[in-house]
Residue, then its C-alpha position, 0 to 999 in steps of 0.5 A: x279677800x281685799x278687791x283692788x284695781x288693776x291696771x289693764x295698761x300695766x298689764x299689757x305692757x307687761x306682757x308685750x314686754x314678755x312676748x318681746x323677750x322671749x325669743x332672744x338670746x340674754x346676748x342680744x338683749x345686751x347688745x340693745x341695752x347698752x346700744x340705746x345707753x350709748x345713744x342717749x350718751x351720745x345724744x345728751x354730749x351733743x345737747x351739752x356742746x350746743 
C-alpha cells in the first residue's frame, strides 16, 4: 500500500463545505450561486467603465 501525503487543509475545506451544503434546498444553493455571479458581473462592468 502506497503512503501518500494528505492535506489537512483540503480536507477541512471539504468538510466545511458539506457541513455548509447539507441544510439547504438545491433552490437556495442556486439562488446564491447565480447571486454571487451577478455580482462579480456587476463588479468587473463597474471595473471596465472606469
Amino acid at each position: 500500500m502506497l503512503k501518500r501525503k494528505v492535506h489537512m487543509c483540503d480536507q477541512v475545506t471539504n468538510r466545511i463545505e458539506m457541513i455548509m451544503q447539507e441544510g439547504r434546498f438545491p433552490l437556495m444553493r442556486q439562488l446564491e450561486e447565480l447571486s454571487i455571479a451577478a455580482l462579480l458581473l456587476v463588479v468587473f462592468l463597474v471595473g471596465v467603465g472606469l
